[in-house]
C-alpha positions as CSV (number, residue, x, y, z in Angstrom):
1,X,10.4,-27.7,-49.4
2,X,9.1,-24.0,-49.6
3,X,5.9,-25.7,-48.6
4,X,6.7,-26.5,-45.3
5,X,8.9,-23.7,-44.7
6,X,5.1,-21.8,-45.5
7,X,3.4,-24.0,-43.3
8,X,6.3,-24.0,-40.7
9,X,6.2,-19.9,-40.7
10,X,2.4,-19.8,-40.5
11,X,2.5,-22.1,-37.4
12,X,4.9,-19.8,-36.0
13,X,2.9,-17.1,-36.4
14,X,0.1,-18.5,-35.5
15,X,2.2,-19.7,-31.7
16,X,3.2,-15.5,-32.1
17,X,-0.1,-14.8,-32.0
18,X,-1.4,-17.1,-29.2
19,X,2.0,-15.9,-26.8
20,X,1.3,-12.3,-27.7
21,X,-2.6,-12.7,-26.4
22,X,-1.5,-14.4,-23.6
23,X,1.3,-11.5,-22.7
24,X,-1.2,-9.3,-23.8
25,X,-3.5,-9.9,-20.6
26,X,-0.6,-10.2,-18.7
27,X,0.6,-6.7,-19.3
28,X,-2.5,-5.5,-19.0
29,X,-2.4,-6.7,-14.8
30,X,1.1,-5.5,-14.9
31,X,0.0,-1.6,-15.7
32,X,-2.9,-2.5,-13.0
33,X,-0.6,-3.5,-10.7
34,X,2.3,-0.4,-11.6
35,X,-0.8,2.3,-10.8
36,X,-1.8,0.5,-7.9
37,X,2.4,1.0,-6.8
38,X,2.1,4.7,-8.0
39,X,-1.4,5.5,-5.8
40,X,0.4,3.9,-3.1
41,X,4.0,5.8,-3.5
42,X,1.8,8.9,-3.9
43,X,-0.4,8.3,-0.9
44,X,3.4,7.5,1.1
45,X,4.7,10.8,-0.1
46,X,1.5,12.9,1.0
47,X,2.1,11.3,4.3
48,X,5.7,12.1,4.5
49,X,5.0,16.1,3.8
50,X,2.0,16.2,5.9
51,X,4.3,14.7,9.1
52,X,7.3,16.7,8.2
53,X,5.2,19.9,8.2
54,X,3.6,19.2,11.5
55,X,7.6,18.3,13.2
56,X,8.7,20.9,11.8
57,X,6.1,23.1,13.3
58,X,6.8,21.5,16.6
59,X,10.4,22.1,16.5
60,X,10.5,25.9,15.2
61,X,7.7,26.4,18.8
62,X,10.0,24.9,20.9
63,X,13.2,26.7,19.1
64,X,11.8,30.1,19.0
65,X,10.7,29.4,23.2
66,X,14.0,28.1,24.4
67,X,15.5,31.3,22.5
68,X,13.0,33.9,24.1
69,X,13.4,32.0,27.5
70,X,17.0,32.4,27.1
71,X,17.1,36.1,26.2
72,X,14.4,37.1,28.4
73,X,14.9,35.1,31.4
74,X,11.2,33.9,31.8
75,X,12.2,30.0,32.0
76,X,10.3,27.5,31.4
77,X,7.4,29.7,30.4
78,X,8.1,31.1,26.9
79,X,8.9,27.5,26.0
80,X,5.7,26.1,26.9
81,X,3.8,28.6,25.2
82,X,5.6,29.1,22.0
83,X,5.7,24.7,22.0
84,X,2.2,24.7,22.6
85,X,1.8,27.3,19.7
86,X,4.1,25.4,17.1
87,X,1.7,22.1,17.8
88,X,-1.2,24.2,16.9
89,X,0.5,25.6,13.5
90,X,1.6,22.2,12.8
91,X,-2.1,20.7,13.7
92,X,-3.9,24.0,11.6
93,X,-0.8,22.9,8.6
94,X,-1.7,19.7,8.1
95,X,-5.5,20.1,8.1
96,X,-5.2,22.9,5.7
97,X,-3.4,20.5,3.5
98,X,-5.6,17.7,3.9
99,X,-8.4,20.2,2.7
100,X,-10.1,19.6,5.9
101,X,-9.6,23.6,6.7
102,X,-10.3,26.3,4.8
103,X,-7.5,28.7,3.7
104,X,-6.7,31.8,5.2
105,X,-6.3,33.6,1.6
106,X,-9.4,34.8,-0.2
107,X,-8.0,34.1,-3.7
108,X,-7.0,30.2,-2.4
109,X,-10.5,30.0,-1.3
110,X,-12.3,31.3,-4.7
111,X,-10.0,28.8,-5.9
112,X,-11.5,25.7,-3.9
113,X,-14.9,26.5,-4.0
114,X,-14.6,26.8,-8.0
115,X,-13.0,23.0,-7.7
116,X,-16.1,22.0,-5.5
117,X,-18.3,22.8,-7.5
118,X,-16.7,20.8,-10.9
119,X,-16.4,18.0,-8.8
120,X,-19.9,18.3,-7.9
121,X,-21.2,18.3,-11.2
């Protein structure tokens, strides 16, 4: 009787075994598939900021214009210029994030051409 319940025990753990390689493989798609999720949720929240700083831009332009207009009676003029300015902050913004435009501090620069270079190497 102790027999079988040997043999029964081994062939359980042998089944263990065979379900554990099998899961095994299947995890290892699952952690594929979870970076995959987490590039992507990433890449979602770099294109949140980068749209939200360029709005925002927009918005504090066409604020500060209808504000000057108001005070200084120069209607619609202050608001053109001073929109047309907060679309070129948010544009310069969001290319300065997207590394496509160098920053306007010497220390941030140092800074990116030291990461260049690693990356170049």
């Amino acid at each position: 009787m102790t027999e079988n319940r040997e043999k029964s025990l081994e062939e359980r753990r042998r089944r263990l075994a065979a379900e554990l390689a099998v899961k095994g493989v299947e995890t290892r798609g699952e952690e594929a598939a979870d970076e995959r999720a987490e590039q992507s949720r990433k890449g979602y929240a770099e294109a949140m900021k980068l749209s939200s700083e360029f709005i925002s831009a927009v918005v504090v332009g066409a604020i500060l214009g209808y504000l000057f207009d108001r005070f200084v009676g120069t209607a619609p003029w202050g608001m053109i210029v001073l929109l047309l300015l907060g679309f070129c902050a948010g544009v310069l913004n969001v290319l300065r994030t997207a590394g496509k435009v160098a920053s306007p501090h010497p220390a941030d620069r140092s800074t990116e051409a030291g990461n260049k270079r690693d990356a170049d190497r």
